[in-house]
C-alpha positions as CSV (number, residue, x, y, z in Angstrom):
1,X,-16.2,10.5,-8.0
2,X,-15.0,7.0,-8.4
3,X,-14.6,4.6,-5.4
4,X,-11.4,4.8,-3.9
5,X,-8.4,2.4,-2.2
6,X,-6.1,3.3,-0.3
7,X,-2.6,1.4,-1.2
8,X,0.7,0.9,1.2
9,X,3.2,2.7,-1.0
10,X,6.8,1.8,-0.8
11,X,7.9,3.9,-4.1
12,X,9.2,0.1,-5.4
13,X,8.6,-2.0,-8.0
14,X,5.2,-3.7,-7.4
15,X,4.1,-0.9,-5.3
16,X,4.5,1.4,-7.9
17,X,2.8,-0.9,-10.6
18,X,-0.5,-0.9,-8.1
19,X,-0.4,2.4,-8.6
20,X,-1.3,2.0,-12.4
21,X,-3.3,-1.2,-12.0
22,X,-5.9,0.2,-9.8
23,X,-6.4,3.0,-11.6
24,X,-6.5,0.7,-14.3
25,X,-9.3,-1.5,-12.8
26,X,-11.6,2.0,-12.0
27,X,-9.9,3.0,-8.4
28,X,-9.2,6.2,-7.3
29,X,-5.6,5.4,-5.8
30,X,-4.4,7.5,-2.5
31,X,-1.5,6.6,-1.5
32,X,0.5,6.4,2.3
33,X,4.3,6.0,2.9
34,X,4.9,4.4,6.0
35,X,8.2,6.0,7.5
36,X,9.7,3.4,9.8
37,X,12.9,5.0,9.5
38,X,14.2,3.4,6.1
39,X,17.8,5.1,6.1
40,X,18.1,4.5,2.3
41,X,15.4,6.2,0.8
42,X,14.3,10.0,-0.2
43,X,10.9,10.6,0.9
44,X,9.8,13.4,-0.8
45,X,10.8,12.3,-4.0
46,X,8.8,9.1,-3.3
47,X,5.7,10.7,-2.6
48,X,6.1,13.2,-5.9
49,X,6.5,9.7,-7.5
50,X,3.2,8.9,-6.6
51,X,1.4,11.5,-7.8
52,X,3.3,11.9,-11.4
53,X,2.2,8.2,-11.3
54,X,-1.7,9.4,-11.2
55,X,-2.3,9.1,-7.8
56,X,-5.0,10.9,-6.2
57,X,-3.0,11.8,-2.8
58,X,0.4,10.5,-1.3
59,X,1.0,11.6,2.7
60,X,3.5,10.3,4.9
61,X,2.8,9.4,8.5
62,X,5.8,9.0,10.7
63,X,5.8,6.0,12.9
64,X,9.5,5.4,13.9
65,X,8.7,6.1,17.4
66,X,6.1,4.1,17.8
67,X,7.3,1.0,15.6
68,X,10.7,0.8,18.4
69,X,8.7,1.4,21.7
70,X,6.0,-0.6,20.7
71,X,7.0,-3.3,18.6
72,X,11.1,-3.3,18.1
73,X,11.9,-3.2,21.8
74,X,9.4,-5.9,23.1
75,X,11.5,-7.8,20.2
76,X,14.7,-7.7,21.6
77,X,13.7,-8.0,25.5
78,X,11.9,-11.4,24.4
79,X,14.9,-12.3,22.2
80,X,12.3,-13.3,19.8
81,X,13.1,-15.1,16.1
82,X,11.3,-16.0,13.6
83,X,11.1,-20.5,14.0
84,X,14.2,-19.8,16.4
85,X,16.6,-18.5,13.7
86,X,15.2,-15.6,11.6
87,X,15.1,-11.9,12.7
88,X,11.9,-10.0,12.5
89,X,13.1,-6.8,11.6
90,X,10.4,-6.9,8.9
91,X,7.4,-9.1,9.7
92,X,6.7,-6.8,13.0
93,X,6.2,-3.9,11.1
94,X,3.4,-5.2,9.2
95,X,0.7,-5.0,11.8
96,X,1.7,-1.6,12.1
97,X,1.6,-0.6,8.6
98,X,-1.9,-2.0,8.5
99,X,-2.8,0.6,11.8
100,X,-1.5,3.4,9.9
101,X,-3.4,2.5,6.5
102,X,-6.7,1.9,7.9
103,X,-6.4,5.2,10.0
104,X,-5.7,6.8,6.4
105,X,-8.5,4.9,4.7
106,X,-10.9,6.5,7.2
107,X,-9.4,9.9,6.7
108,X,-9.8,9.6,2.7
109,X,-13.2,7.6,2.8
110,X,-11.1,4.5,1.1
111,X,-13.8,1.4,0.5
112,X,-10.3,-0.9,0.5
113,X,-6.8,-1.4,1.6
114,X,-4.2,-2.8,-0.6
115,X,-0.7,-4.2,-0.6
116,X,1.8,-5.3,-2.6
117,X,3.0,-8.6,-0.8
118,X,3.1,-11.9,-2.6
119,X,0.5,-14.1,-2.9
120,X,3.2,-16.8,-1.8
121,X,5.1,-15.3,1.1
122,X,3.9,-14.1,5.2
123,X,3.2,-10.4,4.8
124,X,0.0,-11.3,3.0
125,X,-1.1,-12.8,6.1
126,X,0.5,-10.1,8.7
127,X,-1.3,-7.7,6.5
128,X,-4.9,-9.6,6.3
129,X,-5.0,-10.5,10.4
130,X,-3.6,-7.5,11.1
131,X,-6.5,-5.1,9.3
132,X,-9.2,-7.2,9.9
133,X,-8.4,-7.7,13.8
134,X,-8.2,-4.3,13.6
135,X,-11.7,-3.8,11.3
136,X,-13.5,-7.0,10.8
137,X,-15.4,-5.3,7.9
138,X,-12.6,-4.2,5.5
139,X,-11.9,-4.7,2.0
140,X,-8.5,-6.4,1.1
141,X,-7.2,-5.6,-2.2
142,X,-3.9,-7.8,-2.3
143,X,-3.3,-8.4,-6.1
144,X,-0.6,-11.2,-6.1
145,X,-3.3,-13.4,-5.2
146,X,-5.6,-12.2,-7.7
147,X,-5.1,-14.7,-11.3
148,X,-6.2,-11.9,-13.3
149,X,-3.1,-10.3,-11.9
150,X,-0.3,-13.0,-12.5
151,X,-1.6,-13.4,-16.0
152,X,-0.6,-9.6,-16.4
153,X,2.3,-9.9,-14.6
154,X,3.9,-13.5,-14.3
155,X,7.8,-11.8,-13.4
156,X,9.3,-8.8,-13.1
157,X,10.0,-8.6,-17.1
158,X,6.4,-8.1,-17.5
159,X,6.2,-5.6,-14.6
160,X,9.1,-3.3,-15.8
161,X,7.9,-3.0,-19.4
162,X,4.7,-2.5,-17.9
163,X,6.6,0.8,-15.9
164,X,8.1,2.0,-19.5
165,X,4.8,1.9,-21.2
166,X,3.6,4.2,-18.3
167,X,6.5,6.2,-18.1
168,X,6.8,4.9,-14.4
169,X,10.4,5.2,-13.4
170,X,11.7,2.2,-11.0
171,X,15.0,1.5,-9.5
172,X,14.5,-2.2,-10.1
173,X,16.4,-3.7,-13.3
174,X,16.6,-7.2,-15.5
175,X,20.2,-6.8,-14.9
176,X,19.7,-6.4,-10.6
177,X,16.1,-8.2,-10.4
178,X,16.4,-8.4,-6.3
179,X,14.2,-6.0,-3.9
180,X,15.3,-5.0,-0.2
181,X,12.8,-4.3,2.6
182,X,14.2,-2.0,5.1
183,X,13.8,-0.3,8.1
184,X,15.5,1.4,11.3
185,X,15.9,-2.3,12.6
186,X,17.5,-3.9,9.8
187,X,17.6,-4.4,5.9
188,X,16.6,-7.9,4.4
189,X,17.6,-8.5,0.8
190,X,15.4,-11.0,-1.4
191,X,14.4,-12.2,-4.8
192,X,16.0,-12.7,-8.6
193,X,19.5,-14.1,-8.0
194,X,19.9,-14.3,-4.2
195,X,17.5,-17.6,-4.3
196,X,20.1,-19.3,-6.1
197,X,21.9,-20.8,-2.8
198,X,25.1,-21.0,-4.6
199,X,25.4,-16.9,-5.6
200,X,27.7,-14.4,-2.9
201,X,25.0,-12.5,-2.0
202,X,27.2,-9.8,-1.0
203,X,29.2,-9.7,-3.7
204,X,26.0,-8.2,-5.5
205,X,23.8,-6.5,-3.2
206,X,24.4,-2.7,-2.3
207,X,24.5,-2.1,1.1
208,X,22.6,0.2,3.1
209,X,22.7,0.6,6.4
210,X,26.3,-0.9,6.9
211,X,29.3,-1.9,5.1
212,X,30.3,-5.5,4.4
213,X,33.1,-6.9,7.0
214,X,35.8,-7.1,4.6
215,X,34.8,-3.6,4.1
216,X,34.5,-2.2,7.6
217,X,37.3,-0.6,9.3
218,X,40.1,-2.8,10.7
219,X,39.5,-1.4,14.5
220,X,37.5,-2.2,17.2
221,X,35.4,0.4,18.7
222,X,33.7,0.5,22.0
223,X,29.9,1.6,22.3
224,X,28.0,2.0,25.7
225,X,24.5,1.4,26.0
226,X,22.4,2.3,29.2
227,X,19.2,0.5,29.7
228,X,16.1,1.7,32.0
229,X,13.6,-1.3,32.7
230,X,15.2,-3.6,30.1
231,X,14.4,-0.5,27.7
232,X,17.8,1.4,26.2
233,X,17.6,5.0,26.6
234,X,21.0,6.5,25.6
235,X,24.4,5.8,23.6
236,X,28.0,6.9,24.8
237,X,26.2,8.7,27.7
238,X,23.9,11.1,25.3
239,X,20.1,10.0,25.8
240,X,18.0,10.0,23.0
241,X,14.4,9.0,22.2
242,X,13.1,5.7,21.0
C-alpha cells in the first residue's frame, strides 16, 4: 500500500490536475467534496469524476448547516469585510474546509492534506493556520508553492493539455480561462480576463446564483425576514433551518 493524501476536491481545474500529480509523485489520492451549498454544481457527477480520474476514494460530507450557523451568521451580525470593503463569502469557509479534511484524513489514515490554492493568494494561508491550529503535526501538501510544480504548470495552457493527455475532462477553456468559487453565501468570479480592469466582467461571466440587473425582472418584490437573537430563522413567514 502506498502512502496516502487526502486532497480538497472541487471537481475544477487545478483540483482536478492534483488528482493526477499526486498520483504522479507516488500518492495514493482520496478525495473529499466539501458541500457548502454550491447551487451550481452536480455532485455526484463530481465525485464519479474523481474516481475515473484514479482516485482511491471520493465522499462528500455536508456542512451547509454548519458553515451558516457557525461561520456565515457571526459574519453578518459583525458586518464584517474583508479591509472594510470585500465580502467574505469565501475566505470563511476555509477554516472549515480544513476541519472537514483533517477529520477525513483520520478516517482514511491520510499522512497529508492538500489544496489547490495559489501559492500567491490568502486561502494558502486560511488553509495552513487553519489545519495546523487544528493539528500542529500535519503534513501540508499545497503544490502552487512547490517550483517543481510551476515548472510543470506555469498557466492554465499547460494545465489543460495536461487534462487531455489524461483524458481528464474540465469545464475550464483557453477561450473562458476564469474560475468561480462559490457557495450558499455568494459566488466570486476571478482569473484570465477579469484582471484586466478595463474588461465588463459581466458581459462574460455566467451567472449563477442570480441574474445580472439589466437582466432581472423590472418589479420590485417584497421579502420578510424574522430574526431570533440577531439570528434569521424564517422567510415570508415559513421557518426554515440554517
Amino acid at each position: 500500500m502506498g502512502k496516502s493524501v487526502l486532497l480538497a476536491y472541487s471537481g475544477g481545474l487545478d483540483t482536478s490536475v492534483l488528482v493526477g500529480w499526486l498520483q504522479d509523485e507516488g500518492y495514493d489520492v482520496h478525495c473529499l467534496y466539501v458541500d457548502l451549498g454550491q447551487p451550481c454544481e452536480d455532485r455526484q457527477a463530481i465525485l464519479k469524476k474523481a474516481r475515473d480520474i484514479g482516485a482511491k476514494s471520493s465522499e462528500l460530507v455536508d456542512v451547509r448547516e454548519e458553515l451558516c450557523r457557525d461561520f456565515a451568521f457571526p459574519v453578518l451580525q459583525w458586518q464584517a469585510r474583508y479591509e472594510n470593503i470585500y465580502l467574505m463569502g469565501t475566505s470563511i469557509a476555509r477554516p472549515l474546509i480544513a476541519k472537514a479534511c483533517l477529520q477525513r484524513a483520520r478516517e482514511v489514515g491520510a499522512v497529508a492534506f492538500a489544496h489547490g490554492a495559489t501559492g500567491k493568494g490568502n486561502d494558502q494561508c486560511r488553509f495552513q493556520l487553519a489545519a495546523e491550529a487544528l493539528e500542529p503535526s500535519v503534513k501540508i501538501i499545497a503544490p502552487w508553492r512547490m517550483q517543481s510544480f510551476r515548472d510543470k504548470f506555469p498557466g492554465r495552457t499547460e494545465m489543460l493539455e495536461y487534462c487531455e493527455a489524461k483524458n481528464i475532462p474540465v469545464k475550464a477553456t483557453a477561450k473562458k480561462p476564469y474560475s468561480s468559487d462559490e457557495n450558499c453565501l455568494h459566488i466570486s468570479y476571478e482569473a484570465g480576463d477579469l484582471e484586466d480592469p478595463t474588461v465588463d466582467g459581466q458581459s462574460i461571466i455566467e451567472f449563477g446564483m442570480t441574474v445580472s440587473p439589466q437582466q432581472a425582472p423590472d418589479r420590485e418584490e417584497t421579502v420578510t425576514i424574522q430574526f431570533e437573537s440577531g439570528v434569521p430563522v424564517a422567510v415570508n413567514g415559513v421557518r426554515l433551518s440554517p
